[in-house]
MARDOSE-450057 format. One line per field, with one value per atom (N, C-alpha, C, CB): residue number from 1; residue in one letter; atom name; x, y, z. Coordinates in steps of 0.1 Angstrom, whole numbers, m for minus. Glycine has a CB too. Example, Ala and Ser with C-alpha at 12.3 -4.5 7.8 and 13.67 -1.06 7.14 Angstrom:
<atoms>
nuse = c(1|1|1|1|2|2|2|2)
zagu = c(a|a|a|a|s|s|s|s)
titor = c(N|CA|C|CB|N|CA|C|CB)
u = c(132|123|132|113|128|137|129|141)
v = c(m57|m45|m33|m45|m22|m11|0|m6)
w = c(78|78|78|90|71|71|79|57)
</atoms>
This chain:
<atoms>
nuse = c(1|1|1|1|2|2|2|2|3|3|3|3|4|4|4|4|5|5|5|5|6|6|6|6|7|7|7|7|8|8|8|8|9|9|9|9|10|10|10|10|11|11|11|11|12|12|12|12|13|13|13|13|14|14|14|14|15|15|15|15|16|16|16|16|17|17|17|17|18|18|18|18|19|19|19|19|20|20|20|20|21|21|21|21|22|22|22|22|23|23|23|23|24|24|24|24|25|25|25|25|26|26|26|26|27|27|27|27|28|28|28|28|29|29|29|29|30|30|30|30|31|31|31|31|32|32|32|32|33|33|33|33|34|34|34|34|35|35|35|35|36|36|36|36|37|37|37|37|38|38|38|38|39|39|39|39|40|40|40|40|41|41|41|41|42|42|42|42|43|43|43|43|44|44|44|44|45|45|45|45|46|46|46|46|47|47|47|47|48|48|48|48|49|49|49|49|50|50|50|50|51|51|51|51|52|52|52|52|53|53|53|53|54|54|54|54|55|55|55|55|56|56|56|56|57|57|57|57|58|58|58|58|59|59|59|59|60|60|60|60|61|61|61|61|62|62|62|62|63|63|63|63|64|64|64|64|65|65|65|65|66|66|66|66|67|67|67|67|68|68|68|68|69|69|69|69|70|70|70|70|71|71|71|71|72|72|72|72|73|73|73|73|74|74|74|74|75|75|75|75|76|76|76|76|77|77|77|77|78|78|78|78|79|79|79|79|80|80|80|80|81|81|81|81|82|82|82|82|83|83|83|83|84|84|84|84|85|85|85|85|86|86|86|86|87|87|87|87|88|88|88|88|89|89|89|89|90|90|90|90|91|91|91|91|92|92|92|92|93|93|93|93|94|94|94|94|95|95|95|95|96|96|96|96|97|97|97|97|98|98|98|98|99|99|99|99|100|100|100|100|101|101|101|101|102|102|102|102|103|103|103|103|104|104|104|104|105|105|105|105|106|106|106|106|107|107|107|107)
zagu = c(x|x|x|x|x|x|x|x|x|x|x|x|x|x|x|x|x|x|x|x|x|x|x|x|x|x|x|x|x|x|x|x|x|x|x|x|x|x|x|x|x|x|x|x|x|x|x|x|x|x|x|x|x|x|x|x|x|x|x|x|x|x|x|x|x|x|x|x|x|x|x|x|x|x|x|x|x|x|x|x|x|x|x|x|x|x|x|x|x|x|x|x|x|x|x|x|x|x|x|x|x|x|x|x|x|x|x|x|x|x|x|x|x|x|x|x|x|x|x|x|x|x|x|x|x|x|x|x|x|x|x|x|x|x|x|x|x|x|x|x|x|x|x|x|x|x|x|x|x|x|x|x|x|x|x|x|x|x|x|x|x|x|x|x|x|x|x|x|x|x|x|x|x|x|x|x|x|x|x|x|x|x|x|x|x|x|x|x|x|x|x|x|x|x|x|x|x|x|x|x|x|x|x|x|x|x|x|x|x|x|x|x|x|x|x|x|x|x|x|x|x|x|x|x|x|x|x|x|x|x|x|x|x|x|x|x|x|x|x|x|x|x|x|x|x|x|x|x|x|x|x|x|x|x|x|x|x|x|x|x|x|x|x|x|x|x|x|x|x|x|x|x|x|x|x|x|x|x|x|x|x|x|x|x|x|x|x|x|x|x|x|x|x|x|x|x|x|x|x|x|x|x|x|x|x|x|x|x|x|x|x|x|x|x|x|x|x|x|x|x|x|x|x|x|x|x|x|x|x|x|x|x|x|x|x|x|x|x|x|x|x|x|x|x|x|x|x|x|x|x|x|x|x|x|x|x|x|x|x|x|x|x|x|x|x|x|x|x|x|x|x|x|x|x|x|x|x|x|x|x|x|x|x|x|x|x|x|x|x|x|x|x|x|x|x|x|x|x|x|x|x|x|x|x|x|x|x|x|x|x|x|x|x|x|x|x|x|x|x|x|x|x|x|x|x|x|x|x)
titor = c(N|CA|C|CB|N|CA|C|CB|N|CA|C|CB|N|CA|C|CB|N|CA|C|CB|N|CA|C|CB|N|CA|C|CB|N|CA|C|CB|N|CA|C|CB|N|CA|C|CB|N|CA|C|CB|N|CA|C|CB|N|CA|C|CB|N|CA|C|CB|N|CA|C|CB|N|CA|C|CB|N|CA|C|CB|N|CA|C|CB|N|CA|C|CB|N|CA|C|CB|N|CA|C|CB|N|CA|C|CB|N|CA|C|CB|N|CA|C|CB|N|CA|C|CB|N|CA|C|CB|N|CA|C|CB|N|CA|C|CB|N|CA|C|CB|N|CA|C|CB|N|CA|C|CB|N|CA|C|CB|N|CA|C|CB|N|CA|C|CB|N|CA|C|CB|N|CA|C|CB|N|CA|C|CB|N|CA|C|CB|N|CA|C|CB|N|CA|C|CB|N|CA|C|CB|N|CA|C|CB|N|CA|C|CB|N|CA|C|CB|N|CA|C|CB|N|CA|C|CB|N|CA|C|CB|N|CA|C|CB|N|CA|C|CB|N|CA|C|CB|N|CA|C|CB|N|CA|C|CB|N|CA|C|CB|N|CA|C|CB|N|CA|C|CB|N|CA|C|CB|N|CA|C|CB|N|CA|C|CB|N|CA|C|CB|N|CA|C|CB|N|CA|C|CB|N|CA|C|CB|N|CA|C|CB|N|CA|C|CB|N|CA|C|CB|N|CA|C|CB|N|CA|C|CB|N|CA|C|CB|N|CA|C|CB|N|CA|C|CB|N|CA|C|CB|N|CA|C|CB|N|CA|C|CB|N|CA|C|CB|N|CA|C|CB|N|CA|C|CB|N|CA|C|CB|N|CA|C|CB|N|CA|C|CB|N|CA|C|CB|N|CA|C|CB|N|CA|C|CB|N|CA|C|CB|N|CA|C|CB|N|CA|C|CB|N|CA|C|CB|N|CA|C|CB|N|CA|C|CB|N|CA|C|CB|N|CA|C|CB|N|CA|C|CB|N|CA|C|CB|N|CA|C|CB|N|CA|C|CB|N|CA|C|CB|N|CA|C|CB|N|CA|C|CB|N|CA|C|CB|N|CA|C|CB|N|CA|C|CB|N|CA|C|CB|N|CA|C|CB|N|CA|C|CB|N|CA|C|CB|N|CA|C|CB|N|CA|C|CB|N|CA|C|CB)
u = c(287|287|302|279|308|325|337|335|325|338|329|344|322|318|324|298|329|339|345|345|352|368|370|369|360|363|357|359|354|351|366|338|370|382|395|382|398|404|407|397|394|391|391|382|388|397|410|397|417|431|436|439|431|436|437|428|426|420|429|407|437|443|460|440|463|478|476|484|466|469|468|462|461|465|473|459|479|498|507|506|505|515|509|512|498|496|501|483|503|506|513|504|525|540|549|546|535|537|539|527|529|530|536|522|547|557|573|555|569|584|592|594|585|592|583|595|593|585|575|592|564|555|553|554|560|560|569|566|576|582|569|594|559|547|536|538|540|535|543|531|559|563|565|579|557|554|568|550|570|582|590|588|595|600|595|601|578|573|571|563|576|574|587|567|595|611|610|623|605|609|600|610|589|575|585|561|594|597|608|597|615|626|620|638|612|607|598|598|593|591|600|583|609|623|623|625|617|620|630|610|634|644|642|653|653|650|639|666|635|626|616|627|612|596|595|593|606|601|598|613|600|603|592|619|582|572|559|573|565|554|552|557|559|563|552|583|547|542|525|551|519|503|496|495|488|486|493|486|506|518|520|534|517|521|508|522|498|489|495|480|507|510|518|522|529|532|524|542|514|503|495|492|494|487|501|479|511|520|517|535|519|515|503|508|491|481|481|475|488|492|503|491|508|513|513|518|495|487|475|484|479|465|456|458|452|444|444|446|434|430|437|414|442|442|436|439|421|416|418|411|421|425|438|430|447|455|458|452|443|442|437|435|429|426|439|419|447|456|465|463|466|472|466|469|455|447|443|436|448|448|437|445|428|414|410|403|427|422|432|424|441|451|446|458|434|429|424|424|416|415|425|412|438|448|456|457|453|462|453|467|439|431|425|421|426|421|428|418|425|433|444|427|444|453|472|448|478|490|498|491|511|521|523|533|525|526|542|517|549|562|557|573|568|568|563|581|558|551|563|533|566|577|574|579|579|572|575|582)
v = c(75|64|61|68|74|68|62|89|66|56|39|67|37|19|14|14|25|24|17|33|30|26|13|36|11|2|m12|5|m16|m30|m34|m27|m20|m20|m20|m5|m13|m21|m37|m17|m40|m54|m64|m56|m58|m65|m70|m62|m56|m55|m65|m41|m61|m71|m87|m69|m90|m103|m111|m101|m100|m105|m104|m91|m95|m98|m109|m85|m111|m124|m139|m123|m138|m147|m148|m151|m142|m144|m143|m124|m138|m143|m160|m132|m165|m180|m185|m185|m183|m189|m190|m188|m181|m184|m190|m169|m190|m199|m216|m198|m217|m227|m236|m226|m224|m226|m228|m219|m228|m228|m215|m238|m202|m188|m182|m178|m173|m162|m159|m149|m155|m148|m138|m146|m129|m116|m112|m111|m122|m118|m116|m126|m127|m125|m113|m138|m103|m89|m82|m83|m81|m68|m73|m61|m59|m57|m62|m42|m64|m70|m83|m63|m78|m89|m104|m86|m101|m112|m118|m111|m114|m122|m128|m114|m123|m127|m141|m115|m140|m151|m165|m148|m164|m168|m176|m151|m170|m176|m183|m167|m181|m189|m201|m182|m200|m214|m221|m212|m213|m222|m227|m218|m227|m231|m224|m252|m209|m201|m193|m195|m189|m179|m171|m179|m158|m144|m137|m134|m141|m138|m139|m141|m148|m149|m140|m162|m136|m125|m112|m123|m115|m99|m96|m95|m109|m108|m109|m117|m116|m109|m92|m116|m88|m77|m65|m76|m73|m66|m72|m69|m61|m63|m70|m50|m77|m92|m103|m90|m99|m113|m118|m108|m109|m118|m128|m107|m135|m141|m159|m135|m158|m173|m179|m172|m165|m174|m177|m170|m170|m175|m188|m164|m192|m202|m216|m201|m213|m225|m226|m225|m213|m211|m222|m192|m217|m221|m236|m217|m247|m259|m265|m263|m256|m263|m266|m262|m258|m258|m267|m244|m279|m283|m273|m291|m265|m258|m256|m249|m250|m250|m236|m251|m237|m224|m210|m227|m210|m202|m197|m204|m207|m201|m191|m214|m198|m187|m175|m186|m174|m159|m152|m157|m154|m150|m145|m161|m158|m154|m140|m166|m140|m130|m115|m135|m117|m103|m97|m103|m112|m108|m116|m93|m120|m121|m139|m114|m147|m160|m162|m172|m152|m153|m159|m140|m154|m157|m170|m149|m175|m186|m198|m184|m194|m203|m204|m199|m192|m194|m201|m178|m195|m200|m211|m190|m224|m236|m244|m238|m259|m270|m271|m279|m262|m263|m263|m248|m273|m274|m276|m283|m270|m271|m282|m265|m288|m296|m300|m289|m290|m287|m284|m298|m272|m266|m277|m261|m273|m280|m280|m271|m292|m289|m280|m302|m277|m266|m277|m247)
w = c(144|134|130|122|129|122|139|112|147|156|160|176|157|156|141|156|128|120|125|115|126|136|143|149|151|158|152|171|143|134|127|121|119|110|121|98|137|147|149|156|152|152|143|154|125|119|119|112|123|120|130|122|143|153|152|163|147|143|134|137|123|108|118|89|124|131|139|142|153|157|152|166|140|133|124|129|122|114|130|98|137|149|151|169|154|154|144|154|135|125|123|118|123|123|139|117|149|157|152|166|146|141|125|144|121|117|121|113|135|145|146|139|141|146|155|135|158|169|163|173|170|169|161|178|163|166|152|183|141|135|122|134|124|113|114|113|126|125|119|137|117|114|95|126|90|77|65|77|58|54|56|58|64|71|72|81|80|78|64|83|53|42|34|33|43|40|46|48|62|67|64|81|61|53|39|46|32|20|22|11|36|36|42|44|50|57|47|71|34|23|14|16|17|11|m7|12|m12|m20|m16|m23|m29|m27|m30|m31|m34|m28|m41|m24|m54|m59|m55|m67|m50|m40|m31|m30|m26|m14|m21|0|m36|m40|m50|m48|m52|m57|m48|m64|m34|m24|m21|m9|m26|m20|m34|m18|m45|m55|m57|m69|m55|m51|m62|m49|m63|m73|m74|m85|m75|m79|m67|m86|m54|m38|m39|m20|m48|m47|m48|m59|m58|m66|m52|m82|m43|m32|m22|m27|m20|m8|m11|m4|m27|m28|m24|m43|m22|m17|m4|m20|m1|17|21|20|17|17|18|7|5|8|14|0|18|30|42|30|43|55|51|60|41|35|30|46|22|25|11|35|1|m12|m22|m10|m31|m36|m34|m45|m36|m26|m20|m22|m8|6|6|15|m1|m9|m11|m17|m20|m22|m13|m32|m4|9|18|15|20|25|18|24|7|m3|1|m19|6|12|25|7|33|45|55|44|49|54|58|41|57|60|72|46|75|84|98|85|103|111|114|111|103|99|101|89|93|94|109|83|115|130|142|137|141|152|149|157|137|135|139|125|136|137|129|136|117|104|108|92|102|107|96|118|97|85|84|87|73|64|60|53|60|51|41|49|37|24|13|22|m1|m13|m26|m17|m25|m41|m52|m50|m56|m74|m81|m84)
</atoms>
């Protein structure tokens, strides 16, 4: 039983990285920069034209919610989606749909 665990929570994981690599495909960066932990949120805030406080509030569990809901619209996409994004669980969603950047959303 604990290895069909394993392997759902695998397949999550897989599922939530290849959709932040799509996705920041479709932001105009590498791939491969929206898997590595950190970083990808540095470069996420510069291509939302924030500065370096946003990256440092993504970086704090609850408060990385307010910048994924910009994320979110600037993929069209609803507050909500957002927060999803903020947890991991819409990434997939946002890379493997039709959904397409927008340009960043004024504050």
């Amino acid at each position: 039983m604990g290895y069909i665990i394993l392997i759902i929570e695998l397949a999550v994981v897989g599922a939530i990285l290849a959709g932040m690599w799509k996705s920041f495909e479709k932001l105009g960066r590498q791939g491969w920069e929206g898997i590595v932990p950190v970083y990808n949120m540095y470069i996420l805030m510069q291509v939302m034209g924030k500065d370096i406080k946003w990256f440092v509030f993504c970086l704090i569990p609850f408060v990385n919610i307010i910048p994924m809901m910009d994320v979110a619209r600037a993929f069209g996409k609803d507050t909500l989606f957002g927060v999803g994004l903020a947890f991991g669980v819409c990434w997939p969603v946002l890379g493997f749909t039709e959904a397409r950047y927008t340009g960043a959303v004024a504050a």
